[in-house]
N, C-alpha and C positions, 0 to 999 in steps of 0.2 A: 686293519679295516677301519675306516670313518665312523663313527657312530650317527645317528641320522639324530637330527635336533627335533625333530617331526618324525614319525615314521606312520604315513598314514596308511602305506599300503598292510603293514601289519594286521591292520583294525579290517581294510577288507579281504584280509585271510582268512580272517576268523570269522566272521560272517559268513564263509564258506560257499558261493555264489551266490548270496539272496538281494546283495547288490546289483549286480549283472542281471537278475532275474525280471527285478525289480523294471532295472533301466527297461530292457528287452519289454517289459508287459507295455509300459509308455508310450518307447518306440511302436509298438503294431498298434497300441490304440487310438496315437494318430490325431491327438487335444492335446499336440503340443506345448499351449498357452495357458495357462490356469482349467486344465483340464481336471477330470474327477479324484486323482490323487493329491491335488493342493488342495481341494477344500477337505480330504481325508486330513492329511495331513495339519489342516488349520486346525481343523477339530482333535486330534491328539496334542496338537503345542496346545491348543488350550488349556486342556485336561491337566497336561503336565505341568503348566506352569499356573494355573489357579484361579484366571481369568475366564470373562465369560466369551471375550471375543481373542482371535488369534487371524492378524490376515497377512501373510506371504505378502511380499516385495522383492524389486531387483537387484538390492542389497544394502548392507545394515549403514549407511552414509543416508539412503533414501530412507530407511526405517528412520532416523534422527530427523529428516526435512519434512516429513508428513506430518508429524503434531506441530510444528513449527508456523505450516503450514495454516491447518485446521482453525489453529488458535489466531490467525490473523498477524503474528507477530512480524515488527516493520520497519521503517525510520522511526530512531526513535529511542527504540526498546533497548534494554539490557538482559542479558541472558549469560547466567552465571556458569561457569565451566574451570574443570580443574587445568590446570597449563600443564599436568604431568600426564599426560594422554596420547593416543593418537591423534593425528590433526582431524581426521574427519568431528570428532565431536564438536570441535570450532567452528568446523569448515562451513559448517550449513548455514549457523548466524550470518551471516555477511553476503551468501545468497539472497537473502530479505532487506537486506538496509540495516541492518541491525546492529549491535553491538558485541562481540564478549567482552565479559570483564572475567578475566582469568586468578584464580583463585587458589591459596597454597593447598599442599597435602597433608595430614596426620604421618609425622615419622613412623609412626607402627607398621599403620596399614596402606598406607600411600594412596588413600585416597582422599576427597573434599572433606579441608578442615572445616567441620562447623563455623564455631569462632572465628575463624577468617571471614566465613561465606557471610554471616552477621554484620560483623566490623564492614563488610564493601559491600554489603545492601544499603545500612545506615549512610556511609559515604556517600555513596551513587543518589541516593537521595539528598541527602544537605545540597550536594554539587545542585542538579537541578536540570544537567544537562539531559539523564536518559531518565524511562523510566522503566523500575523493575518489573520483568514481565515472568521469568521461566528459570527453572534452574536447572541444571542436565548434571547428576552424581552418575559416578561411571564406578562402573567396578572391575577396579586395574586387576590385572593377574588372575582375576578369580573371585575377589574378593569383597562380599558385599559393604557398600559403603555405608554411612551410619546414617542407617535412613530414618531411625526415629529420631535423632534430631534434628535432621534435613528436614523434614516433614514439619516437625514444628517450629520452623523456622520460616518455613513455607507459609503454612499457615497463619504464621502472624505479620506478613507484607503479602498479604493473597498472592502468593506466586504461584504460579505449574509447576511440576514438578519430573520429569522424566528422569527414565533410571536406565541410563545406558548400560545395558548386558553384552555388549558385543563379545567381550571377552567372559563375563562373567553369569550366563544363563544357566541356569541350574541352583545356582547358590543360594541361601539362605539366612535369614536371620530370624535366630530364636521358634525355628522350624515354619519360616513365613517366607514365600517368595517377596521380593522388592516392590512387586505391582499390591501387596497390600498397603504401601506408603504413597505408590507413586500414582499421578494419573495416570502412566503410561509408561510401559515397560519396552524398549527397542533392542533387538540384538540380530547379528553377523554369522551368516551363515558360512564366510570365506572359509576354503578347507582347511586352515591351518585352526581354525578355532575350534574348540574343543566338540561343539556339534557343531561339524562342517558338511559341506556339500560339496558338490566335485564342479563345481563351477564358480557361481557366485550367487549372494542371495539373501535378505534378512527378512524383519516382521516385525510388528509390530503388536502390542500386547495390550488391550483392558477391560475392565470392567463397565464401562463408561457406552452407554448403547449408542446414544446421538451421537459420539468423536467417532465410533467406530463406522458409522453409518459415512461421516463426511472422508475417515481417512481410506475409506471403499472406494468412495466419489473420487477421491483427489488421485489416488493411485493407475485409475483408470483412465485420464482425460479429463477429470471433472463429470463423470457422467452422471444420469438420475439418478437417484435410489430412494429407498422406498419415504424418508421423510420428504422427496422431490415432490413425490405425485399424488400427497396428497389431495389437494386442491385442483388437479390436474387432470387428463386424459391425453395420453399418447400411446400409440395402441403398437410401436415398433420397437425395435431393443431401446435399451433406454441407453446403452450407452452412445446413441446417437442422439440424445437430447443431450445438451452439455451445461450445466449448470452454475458450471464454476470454471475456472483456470487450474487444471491440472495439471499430472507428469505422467507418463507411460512407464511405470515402474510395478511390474508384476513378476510373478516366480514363476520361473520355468516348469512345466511340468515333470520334466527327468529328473531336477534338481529334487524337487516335490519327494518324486519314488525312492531316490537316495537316501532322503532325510528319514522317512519313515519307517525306513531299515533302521536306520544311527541311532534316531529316538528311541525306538524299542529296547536298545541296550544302554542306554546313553546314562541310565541313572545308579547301575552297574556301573558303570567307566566312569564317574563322578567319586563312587568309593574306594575304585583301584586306584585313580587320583589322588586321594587321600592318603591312601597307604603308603603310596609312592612319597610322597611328599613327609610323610613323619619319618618314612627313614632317611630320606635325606637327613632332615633336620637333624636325626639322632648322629649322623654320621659326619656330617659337615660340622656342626656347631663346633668342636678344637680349630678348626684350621681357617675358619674366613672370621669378619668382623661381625657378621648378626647373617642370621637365619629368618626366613620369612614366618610371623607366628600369626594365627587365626584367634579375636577375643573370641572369648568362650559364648558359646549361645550362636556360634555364626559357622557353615559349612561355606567354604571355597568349591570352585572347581577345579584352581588349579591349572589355570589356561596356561601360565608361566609360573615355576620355579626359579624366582631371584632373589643372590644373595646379594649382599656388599662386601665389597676385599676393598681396602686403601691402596691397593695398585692395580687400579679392574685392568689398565688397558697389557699391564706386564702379565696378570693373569690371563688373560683371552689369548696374547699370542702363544704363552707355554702351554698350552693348550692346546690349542691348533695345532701346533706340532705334534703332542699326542695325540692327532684325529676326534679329539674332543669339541664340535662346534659349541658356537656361545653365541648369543644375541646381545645389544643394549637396547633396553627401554627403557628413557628414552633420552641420545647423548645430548640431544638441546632441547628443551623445555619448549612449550608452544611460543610462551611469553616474549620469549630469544629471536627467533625466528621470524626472517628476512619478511614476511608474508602478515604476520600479525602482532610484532613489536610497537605498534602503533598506535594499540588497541588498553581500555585501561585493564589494570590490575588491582587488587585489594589494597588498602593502606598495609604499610610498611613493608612492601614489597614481598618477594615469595622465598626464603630465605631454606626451610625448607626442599622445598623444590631444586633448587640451587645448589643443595650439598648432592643430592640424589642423583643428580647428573653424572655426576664425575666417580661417582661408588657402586655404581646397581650394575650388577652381569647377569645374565638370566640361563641357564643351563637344562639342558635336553629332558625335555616330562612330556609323556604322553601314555596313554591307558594302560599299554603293551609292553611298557618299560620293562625289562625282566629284570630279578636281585643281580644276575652276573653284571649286566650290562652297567649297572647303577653303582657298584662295586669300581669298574674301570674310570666311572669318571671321580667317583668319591678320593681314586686312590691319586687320580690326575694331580684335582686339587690340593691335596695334600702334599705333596712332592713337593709343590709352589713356594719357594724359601725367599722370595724377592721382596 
């Protein structure tokens, strides 16, 4: 039998109908659109994640365009981003006129090298062409990025700051969520992600009253809200006063009821995660070339389990034949890529980045994992003599 690289229906086994229940209450109540469980819902993301504002979107690509958004960013600008990512963290820049300048990884953690991100802010400046406006650290695998000194690095070229969590919501540093560094926390609600939804869907995260006021406005059409009407009188919904250029990107209601289920358990499933993950580590570290390690002071969540093997692609197909699937994140770099090779990079290129491509295999983690299961694939790779 295959073993499932995901296995999400596990997670609503165990939930034992409160999913379905969930859906069903939605369904008959009929505010299919940002009906009474997203703003439920908004208000537990908040809670959980440590912010004062939490607002649903149509998913985490739109969570990334909404500060981008808000903040005016344009022709022009530069907005720093790791090239070892999914594309959507890029993707949004260039919807605006904008720039990335694509930025290497920390070998450990794989995420945005400080020092790099420095060295191509200082560059981008000398050069004269763009100017720095925003810088998006993502947190690969799970992992939070090193936001204190993203932050103060921020701080001293006034940049934005956003902390993509698509993968990595839940995670911590030094028992702090990311939104105490960042303006503005975004993550992914696609089901494969560790708090998934049965559809599609992300949000956006802060503390910050007037962003969250505008990224309400902007998500809706650009409609009123309540800094609109100060000065004002319009006595009909406001989102028929339209203030601004906006997107129609809100969360579903069903999606809503799901998550509020997920959430509930989700911070449980963050330390089964964990466990899951050290035994890995204990079990794999003789047989591949490095095991994924957490600096001390920082919780993952563990979206992905990737190791390196010097033969990833001979490992994945022996593999496969034992019904063990495997993923690569990620085999071309964004930098690489037919779509944004055009675009600048940090001085002395991403080198980095570059060995990562061709070493990183990622293997089957998720909440439900059982020891037997984790045993079959530990024993897979092992076998691997190539």
């Amino acid at each position: 039998m295959t073993i499932p690289f995901i296995d999400l229906q596990a997670q609503r086994l165990r939930l034992d109908g409160k999913i379905e229940a969930a859906v069903q209450a939605a369904v008959v109540g009929g505010a299919w659109v940002m009906g009474p469980q997203v703003r439920q819902f908004e208000a537990d993301l908040a809670a959980f994640g440590s912010a004062r504002h939490a607002l649903g979107c149509a998913n985490g690509t739109d969570a990334l365009a909404l500060p981008l958004m808000a903040w005016g960013v344009g022709r022009g600008d530069a907005v720093f981003v790791p090239s070892f990512t999914f594309a959507a963290t890029a993707e949004v820049v260039p919807w605006f006129d904008a720039e990335p300048v694509f930025i290497d990884v920390d070998a450990a953690t794989y995420n945005m090298d400080p020092a790099h991100l420095e060295a191509a802010i200082e560059a981008t400046i000398k050069e004269g062409r763009l100017k720095p406006r925003v810088v998006i650290a993502v947190d690969l695998f799970g992992q939070p990025a090193d936001y204190p000194a993203i932050k103060a690095i921020c701080d001293k070229y006034g940049l934005k700051l956003i902390s993509d969590s698509a993968q990595g919501f839940g995670c911590t540093v030094d028992g702090e969520r990311p939104l105490k560094w960042a303006d503005i926390t975004t993550t992914s609600f696609f089901p494969a992600k560790p708090l998934g939804c049965y559809g599609d869907g992300g949000a956006v995260l802060t503390n910050d009253d007037d962003l969250a006021q505008m990224i309400d406005s902007i998500r809706v059409h650009g409609k009123a809200v309540a800094n609109d009407l100060k000065d004002r009188t319009f006595d009909h919904d406001p989102k028929y006063l339209n203030m601004r250029i906006g997107l129609n990107s809100r969360l579903d209601t069903i999606q809503a009821a799901v998550l509020i289920e997920k959430l509930n358990v989700f911070g449980q499933e963050i330390e089964w995660r964990n466990r899951i993950a050290a035994r890995y580590n204990d079990l794999l570290a003789p047989h591949v070339a490095r095991v994924p390690q957490t600096p001390k002071g920082n919780v993952s969540n563990w979206a992905q389990y990737t190791i390196e093997h010097p033969d990833r692609d001979g490992l994945a197909a022996h593999l496969k034949e034992l019904g063990v699937p495997t993923a690569v994140y990620y085999p071309i770099p964004l930098h690489l890529q037919p779509a944004y090779e055009m675009y600048p990079r940090g001085p002395n290129g991403l080198p980095v980045t570059e060995r990562l491509k061709d070493v990183v295999i990622s293997l089957p983690m998720y909440s439900d994992l059982d020891e037997a299961t984790q045993d079959k694939i530990v024993a897979a790779v092992a076998a691997y003599k190539g």
